[in-house]
C-alpha positions in Angstrom: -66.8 47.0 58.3 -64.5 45.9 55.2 -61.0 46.3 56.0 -59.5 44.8 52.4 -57.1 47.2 50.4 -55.5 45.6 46.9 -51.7 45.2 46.7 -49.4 44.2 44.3 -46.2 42.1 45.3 -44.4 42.7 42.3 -45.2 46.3 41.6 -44.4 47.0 45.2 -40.7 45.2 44.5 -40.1 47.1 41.9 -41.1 50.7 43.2 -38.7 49.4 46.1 -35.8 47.9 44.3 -35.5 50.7 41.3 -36.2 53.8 43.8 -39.7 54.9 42.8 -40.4 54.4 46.1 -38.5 55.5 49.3 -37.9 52.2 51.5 -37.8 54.3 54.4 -41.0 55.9 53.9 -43.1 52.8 52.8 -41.4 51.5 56.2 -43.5 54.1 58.1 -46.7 54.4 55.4 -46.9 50.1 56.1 -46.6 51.1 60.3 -49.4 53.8 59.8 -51.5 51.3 58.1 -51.2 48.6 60.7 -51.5 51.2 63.7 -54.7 52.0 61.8 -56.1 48.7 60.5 -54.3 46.2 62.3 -55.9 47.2 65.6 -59.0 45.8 64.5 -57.9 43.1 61.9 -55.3 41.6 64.3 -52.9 40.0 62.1 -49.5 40.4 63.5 -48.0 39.8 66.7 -47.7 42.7 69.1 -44.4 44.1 68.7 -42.8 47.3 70.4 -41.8 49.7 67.7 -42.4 48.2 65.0 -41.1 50.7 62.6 -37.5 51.6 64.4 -37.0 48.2 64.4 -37.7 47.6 60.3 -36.2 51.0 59.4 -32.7 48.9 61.7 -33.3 45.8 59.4 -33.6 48.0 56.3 -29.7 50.1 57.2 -28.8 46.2 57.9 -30.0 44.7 54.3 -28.4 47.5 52.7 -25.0 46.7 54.4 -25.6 42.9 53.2 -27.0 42.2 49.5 -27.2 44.7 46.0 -30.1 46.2 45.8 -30.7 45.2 42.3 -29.8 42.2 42.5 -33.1 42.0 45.4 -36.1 40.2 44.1 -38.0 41.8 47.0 -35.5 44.5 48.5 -37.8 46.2 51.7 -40.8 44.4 51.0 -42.8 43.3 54.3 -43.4 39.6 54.6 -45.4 37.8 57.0 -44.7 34.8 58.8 -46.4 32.5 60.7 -45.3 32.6 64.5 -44.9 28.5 64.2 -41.7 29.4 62.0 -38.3 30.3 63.6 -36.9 33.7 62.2 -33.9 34.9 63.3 -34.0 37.9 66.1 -37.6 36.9 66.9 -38.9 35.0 69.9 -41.4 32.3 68.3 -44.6 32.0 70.6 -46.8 29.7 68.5 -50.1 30.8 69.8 -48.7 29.4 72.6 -48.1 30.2 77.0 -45.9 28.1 77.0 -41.7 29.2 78.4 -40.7 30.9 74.9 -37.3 28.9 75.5 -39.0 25.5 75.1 -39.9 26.3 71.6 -36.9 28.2 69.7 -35.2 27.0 67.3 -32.9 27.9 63.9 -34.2 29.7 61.4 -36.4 28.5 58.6 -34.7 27.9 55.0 -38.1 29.0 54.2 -37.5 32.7 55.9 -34.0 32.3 55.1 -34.4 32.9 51.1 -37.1 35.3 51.9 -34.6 37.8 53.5 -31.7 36.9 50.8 -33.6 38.1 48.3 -34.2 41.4 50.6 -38.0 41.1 52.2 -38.1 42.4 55.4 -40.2 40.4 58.1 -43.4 40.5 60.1 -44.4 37.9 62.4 -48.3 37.0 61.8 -50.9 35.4 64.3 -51.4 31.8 64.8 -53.7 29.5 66.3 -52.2 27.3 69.5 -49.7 25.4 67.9 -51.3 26.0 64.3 -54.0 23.2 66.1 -55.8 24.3 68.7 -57.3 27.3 69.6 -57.6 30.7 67.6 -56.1 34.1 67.9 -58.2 37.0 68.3 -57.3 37.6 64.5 -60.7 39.2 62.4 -61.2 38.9 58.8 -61.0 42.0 56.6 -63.6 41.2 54.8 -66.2 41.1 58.0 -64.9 41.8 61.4 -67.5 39.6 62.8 -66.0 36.6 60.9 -63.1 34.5 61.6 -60.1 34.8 58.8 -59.6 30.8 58.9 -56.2 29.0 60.5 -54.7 27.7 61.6 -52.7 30.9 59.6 -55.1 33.1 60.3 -52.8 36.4 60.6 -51.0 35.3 57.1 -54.6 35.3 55.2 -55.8 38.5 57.3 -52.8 40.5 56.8 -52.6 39.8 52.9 -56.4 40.4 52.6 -56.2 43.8 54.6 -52.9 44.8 52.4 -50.7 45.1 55.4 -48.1 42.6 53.1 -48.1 41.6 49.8 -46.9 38.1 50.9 -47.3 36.0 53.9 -45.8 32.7 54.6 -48.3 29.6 56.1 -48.6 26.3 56.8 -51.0 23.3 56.4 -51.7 19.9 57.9 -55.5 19.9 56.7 -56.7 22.9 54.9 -54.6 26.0 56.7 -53.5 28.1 53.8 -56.1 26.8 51.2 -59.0 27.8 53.9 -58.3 30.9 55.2 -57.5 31.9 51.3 -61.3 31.2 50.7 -62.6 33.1 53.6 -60.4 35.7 53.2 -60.5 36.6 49.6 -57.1 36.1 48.0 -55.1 33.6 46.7 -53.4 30.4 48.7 -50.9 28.1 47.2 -49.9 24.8 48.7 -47.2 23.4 46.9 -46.8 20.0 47.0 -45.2 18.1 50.0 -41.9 19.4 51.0 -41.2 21.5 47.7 -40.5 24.3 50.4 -38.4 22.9 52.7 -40.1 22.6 55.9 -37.3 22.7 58.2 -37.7 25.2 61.2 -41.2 24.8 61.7 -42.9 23.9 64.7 -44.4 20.2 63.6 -47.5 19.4 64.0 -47.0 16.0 61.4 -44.2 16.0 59.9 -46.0 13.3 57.1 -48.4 16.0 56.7 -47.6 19.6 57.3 -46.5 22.4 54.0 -45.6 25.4 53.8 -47.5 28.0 51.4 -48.1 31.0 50.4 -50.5 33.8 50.0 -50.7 36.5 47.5 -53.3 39.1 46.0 -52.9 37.7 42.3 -51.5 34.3 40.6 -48.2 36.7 39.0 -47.2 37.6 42.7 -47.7 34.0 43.8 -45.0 32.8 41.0 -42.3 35.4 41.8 -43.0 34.4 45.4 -42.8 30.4 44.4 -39.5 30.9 42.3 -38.0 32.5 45.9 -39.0 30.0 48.0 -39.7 26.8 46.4 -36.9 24.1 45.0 -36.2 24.3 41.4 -38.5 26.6 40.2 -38.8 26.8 36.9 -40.6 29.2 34.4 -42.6 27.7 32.1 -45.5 27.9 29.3 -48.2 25.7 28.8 -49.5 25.2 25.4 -53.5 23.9 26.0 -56.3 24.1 27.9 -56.1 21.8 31.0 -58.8 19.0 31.6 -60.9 19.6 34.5 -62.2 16.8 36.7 -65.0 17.2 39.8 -64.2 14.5 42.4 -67.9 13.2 42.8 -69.4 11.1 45.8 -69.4 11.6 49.3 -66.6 14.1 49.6 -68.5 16.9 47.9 -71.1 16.1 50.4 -69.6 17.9 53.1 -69.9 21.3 51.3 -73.3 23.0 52.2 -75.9 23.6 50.1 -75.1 27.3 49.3 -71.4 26.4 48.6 -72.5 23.8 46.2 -74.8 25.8 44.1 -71.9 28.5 44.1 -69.4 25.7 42.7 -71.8 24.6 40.2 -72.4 28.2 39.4 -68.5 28.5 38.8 -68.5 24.7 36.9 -70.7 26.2 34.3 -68.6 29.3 33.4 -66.0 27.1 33.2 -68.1 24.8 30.8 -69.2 28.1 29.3 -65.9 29.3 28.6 -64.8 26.1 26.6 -63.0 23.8 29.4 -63.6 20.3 29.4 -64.9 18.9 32.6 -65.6 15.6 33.7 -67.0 14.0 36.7 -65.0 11.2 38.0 -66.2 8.9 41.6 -63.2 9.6 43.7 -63.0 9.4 47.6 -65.9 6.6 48.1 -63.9 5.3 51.2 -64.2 8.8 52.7 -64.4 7.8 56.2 -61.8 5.2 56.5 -59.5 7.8 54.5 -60.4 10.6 57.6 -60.1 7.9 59.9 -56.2 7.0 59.0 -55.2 10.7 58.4 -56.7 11.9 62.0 -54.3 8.7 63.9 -51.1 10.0 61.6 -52.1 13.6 62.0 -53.2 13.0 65.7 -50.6 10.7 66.2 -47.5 12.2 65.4 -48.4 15.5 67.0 -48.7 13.7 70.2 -45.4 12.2 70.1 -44.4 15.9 68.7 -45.7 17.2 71.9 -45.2 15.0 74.7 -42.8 16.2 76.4 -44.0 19.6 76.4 -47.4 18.0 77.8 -46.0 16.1 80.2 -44.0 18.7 82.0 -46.4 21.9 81.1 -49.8 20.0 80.6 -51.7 23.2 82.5 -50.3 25.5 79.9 -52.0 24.5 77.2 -55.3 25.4 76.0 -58.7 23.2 76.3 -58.7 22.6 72.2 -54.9 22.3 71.9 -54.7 19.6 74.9 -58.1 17.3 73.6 -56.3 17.1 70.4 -53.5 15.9 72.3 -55.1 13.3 74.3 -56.5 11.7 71.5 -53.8 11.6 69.9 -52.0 9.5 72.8 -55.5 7.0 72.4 -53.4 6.3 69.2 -51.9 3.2 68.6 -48.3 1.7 67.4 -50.2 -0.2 64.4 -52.7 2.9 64.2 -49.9 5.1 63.5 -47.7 3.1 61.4 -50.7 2.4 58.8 -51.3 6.2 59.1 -48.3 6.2 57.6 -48.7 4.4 54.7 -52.2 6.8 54.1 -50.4 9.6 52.1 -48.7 7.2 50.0 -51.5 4.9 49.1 -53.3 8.4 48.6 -51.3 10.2 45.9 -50.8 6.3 44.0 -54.8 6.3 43.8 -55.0 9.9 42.8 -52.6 9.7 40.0 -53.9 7.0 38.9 -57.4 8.6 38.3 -55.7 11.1 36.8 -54.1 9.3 34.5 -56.6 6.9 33.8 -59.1 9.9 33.0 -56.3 12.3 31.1 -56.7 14.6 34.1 -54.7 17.6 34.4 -56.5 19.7 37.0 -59.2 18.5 40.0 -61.6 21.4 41.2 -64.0 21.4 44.3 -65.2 24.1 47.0 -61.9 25.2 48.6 -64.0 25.2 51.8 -67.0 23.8 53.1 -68.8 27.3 53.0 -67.7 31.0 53.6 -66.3 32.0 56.7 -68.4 31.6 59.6 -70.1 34.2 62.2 -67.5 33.9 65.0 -63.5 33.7 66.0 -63.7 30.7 68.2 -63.5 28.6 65.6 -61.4 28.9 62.8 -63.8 26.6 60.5 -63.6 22.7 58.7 -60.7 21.3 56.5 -62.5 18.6 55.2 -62.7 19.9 51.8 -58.5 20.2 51.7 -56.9 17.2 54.0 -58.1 14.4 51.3 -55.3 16.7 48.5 -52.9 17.6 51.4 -52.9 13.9 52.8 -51.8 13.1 48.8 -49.5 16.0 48.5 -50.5 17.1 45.5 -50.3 20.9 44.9 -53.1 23.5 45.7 -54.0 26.9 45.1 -57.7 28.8 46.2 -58.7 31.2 42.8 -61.4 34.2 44.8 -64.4 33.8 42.6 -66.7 32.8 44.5 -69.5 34.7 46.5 -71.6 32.3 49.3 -73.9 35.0 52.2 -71.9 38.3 50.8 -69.0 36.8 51.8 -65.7 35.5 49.8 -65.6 31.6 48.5 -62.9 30.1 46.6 -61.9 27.9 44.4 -60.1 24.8 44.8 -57.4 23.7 42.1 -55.5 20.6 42.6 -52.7 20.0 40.5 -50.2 16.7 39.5 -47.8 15.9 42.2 -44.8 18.7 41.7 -47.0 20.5 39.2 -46.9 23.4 40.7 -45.7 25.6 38.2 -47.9 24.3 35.6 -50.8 24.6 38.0 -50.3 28.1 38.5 -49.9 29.3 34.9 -53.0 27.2 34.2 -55.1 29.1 37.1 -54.3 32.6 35.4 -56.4 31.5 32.2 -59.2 30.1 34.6 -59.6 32.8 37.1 -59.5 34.9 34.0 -62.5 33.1 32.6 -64.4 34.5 35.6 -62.9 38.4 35.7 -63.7 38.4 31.6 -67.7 37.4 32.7 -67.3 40.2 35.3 -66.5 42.7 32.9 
């Protein structure tokens, strides 16, 4: 069964903001529809009346800002339950005593509600690292939706929210984007601020965003990320394929999609080069699991220590490796995301490379929800921090497959006005 519906974040904000639509009842058409959908789909975290409770935040926005003045005035936002909001109890996947884990709110969440959304708390896996919610994907209810955001991609991709609010370490926004049909954005390393998150590695983890179109995901960037700016770009980009042995970790059927989507793109006039990139692929995994592995262990010691049985099998053996780490282990861990971004931007620069594309996951999303899939095709760009965002153009066994686009470091804006003119190169072959 398909669960997907299409919505727009920036019609909805307007309808909202310039009274074509009653904020009271979208309030309760958005509770029908997860009361209908979200039984199955599984997005959001379980909360006792839901709608009284956003019809109360609603009366309480319009005592605080200006309607007009409301980029998204009484639009419903989803966040991961890893990031502290205000008035909610964050559980993180987790069993562990709520109090352990609180914490002030996120600046992330925090200009989200000044600029009027209203929130929803969305499922996560343990932690956002170990193991999954019951959270389905829209597209097939038999699939997972991806993670570790999983109720972020499913809610967006089943229409519940026009915007939902992730995080990645490996490949947890730019994933579950691929398997769930929509689009992710990972801007690069700490352009949202990533304070009031639960860490998993602070070297490592970013907060994104996903949307139902590239026009919603640049009002939602120029809310949430520092210094937005609007821009135009006057050419075509140049488009590299990192060869070797990191495209070998795709499958066969993903493959033949991407080189299915390579030649529209030559079709369509871009210029695209292959360029060896990643040949040390397994020291470069090596490093980033002891700094990711590493400084989640020290994240969660304490917590271990004291509450060890209230953790989950997954959550606790990434734990315990982590401790196997050591002092020099981690500290040359460290230097990985560094010596990362220097040797992708100098391949970029050495090769007049504006935009890198790959499989934005190693397939499409896999027959089960115990496992939430492989990041392999995203940590190399997240390790970097360059800036990401998963175009749905892709088809691999009937089910969604994405796009990978990896921009310069703080790029962002440019990478997402470039994206409009290539995903459009594959909706003008559809027509």
């Amino acid at each position: 069964m398909k669960l997907t519906t299409d919505v727009s974040l920036e019609k909805t904000a307007e309808e909202l903001k310039f009274g074509q639509k009653s904020p009271e009842e979208y309030i309760k058409k958005v509770c029908k529809k997860i009361d209908n959908t979200d039984s199955q789909v599984k997005s959001l975290i379980n909360e006792y009346d839901r709608e009284n409770r956003l019809l109360s935040d609603l009366n309480k926005l319009n005592d605080q800002i200006e309607r007009s003045n409301a980029q998204l005035y009484a639009v419903p936002v989803g966040i991961k339950d890893i990031i502290h909001v205000d008035g909610f109890t964050t559980r993180a996947g987790s069993s562990l005593p709520p109090e352990l884990i609180q914490g002030p709110e996120a600046t992330v969440v925090s200009r989200l509600k000044e600029s009027g959304a209203l929130i929803l708390k969305t499922t996560t896996t343990e932690f956002a690292g170990g193991c999954p919610p019951l959270t389905r994907n829209p597209h097939n209810l038999d699939h997972t939706p991806g993670g570790s955001s999983s109720g972020s991609a499913a809610a967006v991709s089943a229409g519940i929210c026009p915007l939902a609010v992730g995080t990645q370490t490996g490949g947890s926004v730019i994933r579950p984007a691929s398997y769930c049909g929509i689009f992710g954005f990972k801007p690069s390393y700490d352009r949202i601020p990533s304070d009031g998150i639960i860490y998993n590695s602070e070297s490592l983890d970013t907060i994104g965003l996903y949307t139902q179109s590239i026009s919603d995901m640049q009002l939602a960037a120029s809310i949430v990320c520092d210094n937005w700016e609007t821009i135009e770009v006057s050419r075509e980009p140049v488009l590299a394929i990192p060869e070797g042995p990191y495209l070998d970790e795709a499958s066969s059927e993903a493959l033949s999609e991407f080189e299915n989507m390579v030649d529209l793109l030559d079709n369509s006039g871009y210029k695209i080069k292959r360029v060896d990139c990643f040949e040390n692929l397994d020291e470069i995994e090596k490093r980033r699991e002891n700094l990711s592995g590493g400084e989640s262990a020290l994240n969660y010691s304490e917590w271990y220590d004291s509450y060890k049985n209230f953790f989950r099998v997954g959550k606790a053996e990434r734990i315990e490796r982590g401790q196997q780490v050591t002092i020099g282990e981690l500290i040359d861990g460290k230097r990985l995301p560094e010596d990362m971004y220097i040797m992708l931007k100098n391949k970029m620069m050495a090769n007049d490379i504006d935009i890198w594309i790959s499989p934005a996951a190693p397939s499409s999303a896999p027959k089960t929800i115990s496992s939430t899939g492989d990041s392999v095709m995203n940590r190399p760009w997240t390790t970097a921090g360059l800036p990401v965002i998963t175009l749905p153009v892709g088809e691999v066994n009937s089910l969604p497959f994405g796009l990978q686009c990896i921009g310069r470091y703080n790029s962002g804006e440019s990478l997402l006005q470039w994206s409009i003119d290539i995903y459009n190169s594959f909706r003008n072959t559809e027509s």
